[in-house]
MMTF fields as JSON, N, C-alpha, C and O atoms, coordinates in Angstrom:
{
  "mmtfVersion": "1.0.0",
  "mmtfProducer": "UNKNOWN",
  "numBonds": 451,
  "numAtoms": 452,
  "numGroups": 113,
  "numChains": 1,
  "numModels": 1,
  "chainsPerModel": [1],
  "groupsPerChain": [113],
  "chainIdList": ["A"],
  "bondAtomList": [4, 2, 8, 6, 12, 10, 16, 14, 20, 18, 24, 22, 28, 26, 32, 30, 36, 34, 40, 38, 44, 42, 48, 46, 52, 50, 56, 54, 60, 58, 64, 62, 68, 66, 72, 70, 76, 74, 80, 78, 84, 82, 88, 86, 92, 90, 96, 94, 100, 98, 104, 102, 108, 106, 112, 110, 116, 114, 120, 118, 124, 122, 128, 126, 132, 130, 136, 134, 140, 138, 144, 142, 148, 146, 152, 150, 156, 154, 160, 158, 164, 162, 168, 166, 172, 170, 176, 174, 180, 178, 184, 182, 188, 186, 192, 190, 196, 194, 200, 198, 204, 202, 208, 206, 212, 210, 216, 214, 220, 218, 224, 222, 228, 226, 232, 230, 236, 234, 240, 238, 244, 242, 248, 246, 252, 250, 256, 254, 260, 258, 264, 262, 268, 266, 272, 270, 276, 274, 280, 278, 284, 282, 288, 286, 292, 290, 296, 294, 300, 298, 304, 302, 308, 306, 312, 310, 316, 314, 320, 318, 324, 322, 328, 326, 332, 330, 336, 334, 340, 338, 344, 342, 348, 346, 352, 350, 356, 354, 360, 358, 364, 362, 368, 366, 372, 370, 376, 374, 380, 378, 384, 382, 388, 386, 392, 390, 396, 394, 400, 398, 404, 402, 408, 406, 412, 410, 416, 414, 420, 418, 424, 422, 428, 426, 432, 430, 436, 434, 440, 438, 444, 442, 448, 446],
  "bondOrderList": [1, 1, 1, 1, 1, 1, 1, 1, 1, 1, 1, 1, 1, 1, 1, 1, 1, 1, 1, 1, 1, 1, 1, 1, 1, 1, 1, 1, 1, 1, 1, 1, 1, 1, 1, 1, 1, 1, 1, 1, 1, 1, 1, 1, 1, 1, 1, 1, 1, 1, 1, 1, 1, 1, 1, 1, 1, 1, 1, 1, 1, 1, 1, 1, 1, 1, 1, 1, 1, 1, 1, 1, 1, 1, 1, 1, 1, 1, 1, 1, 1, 1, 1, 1, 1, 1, 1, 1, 1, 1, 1, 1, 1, 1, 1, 1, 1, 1, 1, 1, 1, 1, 1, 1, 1, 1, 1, 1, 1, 1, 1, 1],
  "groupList": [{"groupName": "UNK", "atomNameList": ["N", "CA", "C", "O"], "elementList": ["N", "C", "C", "O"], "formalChargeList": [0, 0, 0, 0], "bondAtomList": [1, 0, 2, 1, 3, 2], "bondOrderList": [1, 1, 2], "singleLetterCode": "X", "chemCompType": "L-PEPTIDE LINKING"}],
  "groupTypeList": [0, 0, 0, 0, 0, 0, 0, 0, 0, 0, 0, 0, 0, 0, 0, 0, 0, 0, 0, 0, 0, 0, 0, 0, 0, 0, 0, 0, 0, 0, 0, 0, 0, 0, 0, 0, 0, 0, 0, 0, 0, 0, 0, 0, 0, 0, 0, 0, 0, 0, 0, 0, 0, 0, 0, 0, 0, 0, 0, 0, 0, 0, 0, 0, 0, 0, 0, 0, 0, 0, 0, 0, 0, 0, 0, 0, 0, 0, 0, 0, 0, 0, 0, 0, 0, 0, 0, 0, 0, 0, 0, 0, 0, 0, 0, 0, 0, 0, 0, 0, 0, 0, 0, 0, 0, 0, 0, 0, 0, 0, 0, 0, 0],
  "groupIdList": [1, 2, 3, 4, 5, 6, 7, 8, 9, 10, 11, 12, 13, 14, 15, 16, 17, 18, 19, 20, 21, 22, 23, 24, 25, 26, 27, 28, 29, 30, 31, 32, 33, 34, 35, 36, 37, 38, 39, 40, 41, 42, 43, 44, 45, 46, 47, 48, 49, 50, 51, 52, 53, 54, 55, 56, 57, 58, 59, 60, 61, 62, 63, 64, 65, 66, 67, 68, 69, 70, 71, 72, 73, 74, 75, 76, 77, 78, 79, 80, 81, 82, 83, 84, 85, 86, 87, 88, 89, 90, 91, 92, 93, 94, 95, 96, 97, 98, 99, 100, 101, 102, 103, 104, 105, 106, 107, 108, 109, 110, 111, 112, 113],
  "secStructList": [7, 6, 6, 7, 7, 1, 7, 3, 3, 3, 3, 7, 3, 3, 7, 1, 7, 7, 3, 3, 7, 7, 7, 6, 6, 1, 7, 7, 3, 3, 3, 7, 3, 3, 3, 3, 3, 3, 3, 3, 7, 1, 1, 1, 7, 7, 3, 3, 3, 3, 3, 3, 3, 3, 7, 5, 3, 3, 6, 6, 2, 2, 2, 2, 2, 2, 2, 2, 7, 7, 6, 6, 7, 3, 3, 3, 3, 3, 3, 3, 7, 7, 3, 3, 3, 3, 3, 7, 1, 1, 7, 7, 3, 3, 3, 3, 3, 7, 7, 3, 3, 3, 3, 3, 3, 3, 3, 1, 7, 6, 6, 6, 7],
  "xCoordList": [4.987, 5.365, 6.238, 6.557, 6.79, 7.723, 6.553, 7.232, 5.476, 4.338, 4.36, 3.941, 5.014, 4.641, 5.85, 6.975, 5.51, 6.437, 6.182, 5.371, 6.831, 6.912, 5.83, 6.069, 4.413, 3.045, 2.765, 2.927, 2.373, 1.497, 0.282, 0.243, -0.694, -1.816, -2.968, -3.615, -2.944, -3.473, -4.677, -4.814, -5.646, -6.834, -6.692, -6.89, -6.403, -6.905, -6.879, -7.399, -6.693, -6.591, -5.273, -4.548, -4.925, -3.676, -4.054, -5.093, -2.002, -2.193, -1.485, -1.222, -1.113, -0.507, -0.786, -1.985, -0.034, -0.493, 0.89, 1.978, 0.876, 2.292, 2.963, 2.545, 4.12, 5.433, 6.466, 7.302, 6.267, 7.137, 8.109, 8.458, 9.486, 10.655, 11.411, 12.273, 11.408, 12.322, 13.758, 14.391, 14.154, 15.633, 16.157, 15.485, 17.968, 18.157, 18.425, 18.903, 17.832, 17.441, 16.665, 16.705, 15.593, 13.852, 13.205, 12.031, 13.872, 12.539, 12.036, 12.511, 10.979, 9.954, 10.058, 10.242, 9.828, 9.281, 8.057, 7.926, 6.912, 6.198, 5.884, 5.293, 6.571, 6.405, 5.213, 5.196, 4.128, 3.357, 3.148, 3.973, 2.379, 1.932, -0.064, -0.97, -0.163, -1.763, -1.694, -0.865, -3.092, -3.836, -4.554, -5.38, -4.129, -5.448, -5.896, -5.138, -7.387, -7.8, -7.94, -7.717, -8.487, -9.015, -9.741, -9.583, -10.794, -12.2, -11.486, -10.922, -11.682, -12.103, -12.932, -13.443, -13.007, -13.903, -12.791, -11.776, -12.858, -12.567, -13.194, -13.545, -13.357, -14.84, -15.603, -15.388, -16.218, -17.531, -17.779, -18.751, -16.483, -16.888, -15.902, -14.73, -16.149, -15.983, -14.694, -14.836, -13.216, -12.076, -11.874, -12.119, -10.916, -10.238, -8.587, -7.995, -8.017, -6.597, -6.517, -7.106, -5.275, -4.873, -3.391, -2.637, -2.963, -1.866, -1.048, -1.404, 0.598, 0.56, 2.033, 3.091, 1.083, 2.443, 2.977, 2.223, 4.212, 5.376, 4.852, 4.226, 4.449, 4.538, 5.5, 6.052, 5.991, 6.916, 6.512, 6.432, 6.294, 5.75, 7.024, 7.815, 7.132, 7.722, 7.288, 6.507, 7.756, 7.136, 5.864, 6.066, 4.834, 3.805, 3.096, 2.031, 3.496, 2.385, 2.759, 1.929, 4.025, 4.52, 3.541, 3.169, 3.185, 2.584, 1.096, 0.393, 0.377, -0.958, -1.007, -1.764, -0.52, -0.494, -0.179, -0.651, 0.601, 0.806, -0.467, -0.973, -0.889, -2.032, -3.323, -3.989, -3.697, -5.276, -5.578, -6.591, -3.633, -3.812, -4.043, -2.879, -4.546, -4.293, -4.918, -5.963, -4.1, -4.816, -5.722, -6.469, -6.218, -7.541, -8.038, -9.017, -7.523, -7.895, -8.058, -7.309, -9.191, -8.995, -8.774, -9.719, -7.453, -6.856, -6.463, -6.191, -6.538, -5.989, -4.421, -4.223, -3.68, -2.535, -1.959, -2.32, -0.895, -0.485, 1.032, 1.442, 1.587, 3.137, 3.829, 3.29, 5.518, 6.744, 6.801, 6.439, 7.409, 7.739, 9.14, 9.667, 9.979, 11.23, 11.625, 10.883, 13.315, 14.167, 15.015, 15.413, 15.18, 16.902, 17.547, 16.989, 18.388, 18.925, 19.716, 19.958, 20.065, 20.896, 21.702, 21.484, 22.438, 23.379, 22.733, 22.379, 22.238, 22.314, 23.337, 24.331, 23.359, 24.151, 25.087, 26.283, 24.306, 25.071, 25.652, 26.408, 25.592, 25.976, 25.36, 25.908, 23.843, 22.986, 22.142, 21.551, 22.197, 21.946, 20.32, 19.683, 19.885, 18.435, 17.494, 18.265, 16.584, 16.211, 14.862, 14.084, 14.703, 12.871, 12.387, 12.965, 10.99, 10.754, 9.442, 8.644, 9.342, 8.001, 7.441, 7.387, 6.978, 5.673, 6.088, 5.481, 6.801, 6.862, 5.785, 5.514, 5.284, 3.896, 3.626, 3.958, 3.207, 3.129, 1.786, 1.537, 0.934, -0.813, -1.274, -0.828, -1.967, -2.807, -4.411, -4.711, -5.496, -6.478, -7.291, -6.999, -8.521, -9.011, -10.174, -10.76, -10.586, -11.625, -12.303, -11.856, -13.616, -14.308, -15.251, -15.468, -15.518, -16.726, -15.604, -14.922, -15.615, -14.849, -16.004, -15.531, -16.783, -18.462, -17.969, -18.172, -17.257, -17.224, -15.796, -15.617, -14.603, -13.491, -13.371, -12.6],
  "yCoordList": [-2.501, -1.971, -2.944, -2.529, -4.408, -4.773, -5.637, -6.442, -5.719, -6.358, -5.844, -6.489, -4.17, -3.266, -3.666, -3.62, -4.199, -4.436, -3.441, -2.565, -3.428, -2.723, -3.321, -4.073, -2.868, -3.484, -2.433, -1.366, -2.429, -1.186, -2.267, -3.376, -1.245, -2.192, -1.006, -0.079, -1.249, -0.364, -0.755, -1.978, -0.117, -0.396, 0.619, 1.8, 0.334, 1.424, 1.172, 0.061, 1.422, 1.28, 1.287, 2.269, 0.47, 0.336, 1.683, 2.299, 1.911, 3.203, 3.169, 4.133, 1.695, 1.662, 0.192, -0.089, -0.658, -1.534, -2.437, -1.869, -3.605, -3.645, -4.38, -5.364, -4.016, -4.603, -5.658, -5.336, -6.886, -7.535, -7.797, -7.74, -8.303, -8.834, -9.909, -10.216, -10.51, -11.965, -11.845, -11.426, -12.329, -12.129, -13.7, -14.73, -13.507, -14.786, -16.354, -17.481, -15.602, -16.954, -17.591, -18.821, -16.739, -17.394, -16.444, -16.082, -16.253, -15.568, -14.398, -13.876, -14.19, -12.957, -11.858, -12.06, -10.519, -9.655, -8.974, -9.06, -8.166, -7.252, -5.946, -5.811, -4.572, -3.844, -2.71, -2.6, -1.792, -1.698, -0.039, 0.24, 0.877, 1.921, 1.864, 1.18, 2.453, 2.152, 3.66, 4.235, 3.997, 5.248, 4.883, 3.969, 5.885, 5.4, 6.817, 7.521, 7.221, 8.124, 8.2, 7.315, 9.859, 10.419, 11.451, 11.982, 11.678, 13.06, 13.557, 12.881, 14.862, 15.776, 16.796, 16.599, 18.355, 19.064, 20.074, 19.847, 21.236, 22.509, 23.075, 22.657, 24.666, 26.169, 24.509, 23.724, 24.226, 23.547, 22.419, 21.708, 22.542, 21.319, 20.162, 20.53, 18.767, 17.915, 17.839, 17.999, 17.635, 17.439, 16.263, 15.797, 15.694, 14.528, 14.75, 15.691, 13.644, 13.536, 12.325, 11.298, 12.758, 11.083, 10.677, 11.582, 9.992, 9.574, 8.183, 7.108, 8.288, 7.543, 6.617, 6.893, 5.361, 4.428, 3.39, 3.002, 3.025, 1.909, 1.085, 1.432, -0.297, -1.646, -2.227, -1.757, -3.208, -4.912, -6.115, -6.439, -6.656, -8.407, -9.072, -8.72, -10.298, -11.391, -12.904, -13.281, -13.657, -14.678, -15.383, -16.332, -15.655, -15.932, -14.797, -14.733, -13.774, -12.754, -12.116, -11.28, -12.24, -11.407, -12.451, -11.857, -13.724, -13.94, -14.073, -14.239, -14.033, -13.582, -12.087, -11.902, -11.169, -9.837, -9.659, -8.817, -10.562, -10.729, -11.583, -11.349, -12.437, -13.168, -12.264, -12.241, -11.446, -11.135, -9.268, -8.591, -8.861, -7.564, -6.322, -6.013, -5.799, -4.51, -2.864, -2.519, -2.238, -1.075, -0.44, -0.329, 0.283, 0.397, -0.498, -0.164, -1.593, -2.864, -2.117, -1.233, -2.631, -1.874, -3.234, -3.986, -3.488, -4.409, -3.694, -2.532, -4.528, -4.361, -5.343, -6.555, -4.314, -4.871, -5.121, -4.419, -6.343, -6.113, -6.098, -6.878, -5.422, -5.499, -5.202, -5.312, -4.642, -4.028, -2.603, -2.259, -2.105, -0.309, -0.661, -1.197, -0.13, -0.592, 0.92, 1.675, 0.982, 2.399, 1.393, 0.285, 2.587, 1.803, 3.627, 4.558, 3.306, 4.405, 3.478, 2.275, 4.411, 3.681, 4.761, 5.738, 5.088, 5.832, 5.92, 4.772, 6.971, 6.771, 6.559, 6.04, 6.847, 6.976, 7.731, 7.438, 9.377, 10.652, 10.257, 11.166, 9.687, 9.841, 10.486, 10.899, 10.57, 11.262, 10.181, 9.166, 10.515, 9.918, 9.949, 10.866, 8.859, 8.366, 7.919, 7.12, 7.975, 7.463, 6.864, 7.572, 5.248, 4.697, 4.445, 4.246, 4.607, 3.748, 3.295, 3.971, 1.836, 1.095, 0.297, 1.386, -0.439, -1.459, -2.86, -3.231, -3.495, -4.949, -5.71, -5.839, -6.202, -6.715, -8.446, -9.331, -8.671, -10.143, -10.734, -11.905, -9.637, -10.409, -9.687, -8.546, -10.008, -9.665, -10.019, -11.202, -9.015, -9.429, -8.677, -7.512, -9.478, -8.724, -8.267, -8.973, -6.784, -6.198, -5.602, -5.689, -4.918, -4.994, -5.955, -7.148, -5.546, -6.531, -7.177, -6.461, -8.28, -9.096, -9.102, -9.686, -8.852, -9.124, -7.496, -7.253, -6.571, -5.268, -5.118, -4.323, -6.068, -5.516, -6.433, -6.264],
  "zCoordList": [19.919, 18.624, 17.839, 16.725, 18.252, 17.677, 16.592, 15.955, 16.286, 15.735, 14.57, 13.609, 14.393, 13.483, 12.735, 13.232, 11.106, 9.832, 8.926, 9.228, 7.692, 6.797, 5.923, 4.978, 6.369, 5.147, 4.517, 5.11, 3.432, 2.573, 2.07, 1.537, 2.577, 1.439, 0.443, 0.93, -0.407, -1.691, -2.086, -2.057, -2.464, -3.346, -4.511, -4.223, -5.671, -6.842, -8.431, -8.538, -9.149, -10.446, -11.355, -11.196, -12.148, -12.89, -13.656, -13.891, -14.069, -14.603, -15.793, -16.512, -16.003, -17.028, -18.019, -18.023, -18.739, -19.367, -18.28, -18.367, -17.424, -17.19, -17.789, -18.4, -17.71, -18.453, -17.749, -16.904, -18.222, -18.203, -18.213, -19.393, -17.185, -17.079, -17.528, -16.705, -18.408, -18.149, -18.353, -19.323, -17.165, -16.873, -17.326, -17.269, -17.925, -18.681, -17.414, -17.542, -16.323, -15.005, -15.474, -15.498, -16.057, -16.285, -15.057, -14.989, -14.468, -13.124, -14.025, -15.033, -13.348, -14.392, -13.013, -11.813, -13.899, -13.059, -13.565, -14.786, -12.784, -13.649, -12.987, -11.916, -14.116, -13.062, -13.688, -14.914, -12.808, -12.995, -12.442, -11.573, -12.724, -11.929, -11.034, -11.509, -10.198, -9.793, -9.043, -8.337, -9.615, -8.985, -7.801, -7.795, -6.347, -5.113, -5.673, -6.341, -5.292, -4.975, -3.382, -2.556, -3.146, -1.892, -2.533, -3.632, -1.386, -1.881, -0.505, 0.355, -0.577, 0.685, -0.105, -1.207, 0.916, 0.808, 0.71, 1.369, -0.081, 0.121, -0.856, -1.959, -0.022, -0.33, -0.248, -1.171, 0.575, 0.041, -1.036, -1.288, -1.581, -2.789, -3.164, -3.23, -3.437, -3.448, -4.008, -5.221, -3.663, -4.701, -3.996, -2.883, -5.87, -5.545, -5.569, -6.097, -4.863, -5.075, -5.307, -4.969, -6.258, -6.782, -6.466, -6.824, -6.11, -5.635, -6.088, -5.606, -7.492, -8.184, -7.129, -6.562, -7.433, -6.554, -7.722, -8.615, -7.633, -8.474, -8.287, -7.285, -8.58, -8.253, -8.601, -9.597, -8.1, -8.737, -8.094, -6.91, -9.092, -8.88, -9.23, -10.104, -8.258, -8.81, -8.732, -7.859, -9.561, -9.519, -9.131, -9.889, -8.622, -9.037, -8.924, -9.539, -8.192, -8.553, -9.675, -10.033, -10.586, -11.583, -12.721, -13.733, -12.614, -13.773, -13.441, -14.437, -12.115, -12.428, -12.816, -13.768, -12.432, -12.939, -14.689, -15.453, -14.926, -16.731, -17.227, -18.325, -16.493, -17.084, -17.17, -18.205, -15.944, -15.642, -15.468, -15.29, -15.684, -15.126, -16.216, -16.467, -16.682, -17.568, -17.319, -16.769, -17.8, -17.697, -17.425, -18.397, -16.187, -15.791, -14.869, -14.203, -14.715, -13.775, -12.419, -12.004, -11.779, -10.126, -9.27, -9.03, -8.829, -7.975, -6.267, -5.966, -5.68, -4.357, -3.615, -3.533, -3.248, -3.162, -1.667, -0.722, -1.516, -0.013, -0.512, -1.372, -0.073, -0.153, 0.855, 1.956, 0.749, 1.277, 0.275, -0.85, 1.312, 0.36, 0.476, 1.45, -1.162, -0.635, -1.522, -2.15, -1.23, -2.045, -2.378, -2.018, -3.571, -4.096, -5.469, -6.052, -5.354, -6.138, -7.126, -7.028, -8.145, -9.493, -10.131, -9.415, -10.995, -11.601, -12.768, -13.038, -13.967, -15.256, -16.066, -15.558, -17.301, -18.099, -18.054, -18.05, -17.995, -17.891, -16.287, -15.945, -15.703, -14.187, -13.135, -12.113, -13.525, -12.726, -11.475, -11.844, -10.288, -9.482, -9.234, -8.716, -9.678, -9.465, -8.044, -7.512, -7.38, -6.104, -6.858, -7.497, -6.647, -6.791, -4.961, -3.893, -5.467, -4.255, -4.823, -5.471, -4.416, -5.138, -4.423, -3.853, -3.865, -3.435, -3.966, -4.971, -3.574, -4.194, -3.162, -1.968, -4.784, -4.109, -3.643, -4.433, -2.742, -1.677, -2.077, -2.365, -2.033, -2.707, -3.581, -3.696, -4.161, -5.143, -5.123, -5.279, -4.931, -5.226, -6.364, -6.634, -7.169, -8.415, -7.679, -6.859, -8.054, -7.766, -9.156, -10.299, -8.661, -9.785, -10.744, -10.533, -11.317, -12.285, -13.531, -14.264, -13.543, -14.724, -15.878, -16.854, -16.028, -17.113, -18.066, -19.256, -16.971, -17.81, -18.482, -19.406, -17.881, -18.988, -19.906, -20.85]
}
């Protein structure tokens, strides 16, 4: 078991347009949403579930994802699942947890977007 790391790997569709970081370092970030689906069966008939995960890119994957990525894109991802909490304004205590992503591959037909 010591073999076993913290991998997530994703196949699905962007769910948003993503948005760009530049921090006054220069390092970029890009952070993103992606739909997986699943089918099962219940009474007999075909449902789907959809299941929405965070992304964050940095550096070279933050600018192929700004170069090639948009809305609707169906990409496949390898990452880390990470948490982090933050404070708002009002002082309300926030929890993320997102997918910072390690690879990137393009799926789909490039001829159709």
């Amino acid at each position: 078991m010591s073999t076993i790391k913290n991998q997530v790997q994703l196949i699905g569709n962007v769910g948003n347009t993503p948005e760009t970081i530049t921090f006054d370092s220069g390092k970029k970030a890009v952070r993103l949403s992606m739909a997986t689906n699943e089918y099962y069966q219940k009474d007999g008939e075909k449902v789907q579930g959809t299941q929405w995960h965070n992304l964050i890119a940095w550096g070279n994957q933050a600018d192929l994802i700004e170069k090639y990525v948009g809305k609707g894109k169906e990409i496949a991802i390898q990452g880390k699942l990470t948490s982090r909490s933050y404070e708002t304004q009002t002082g309300e205590k926030r929890y993320v947890t997102e997918v910072v992503v390690q690879e990137i591959l393009f799926l789909g037909n490039p001829a159709a977007e």
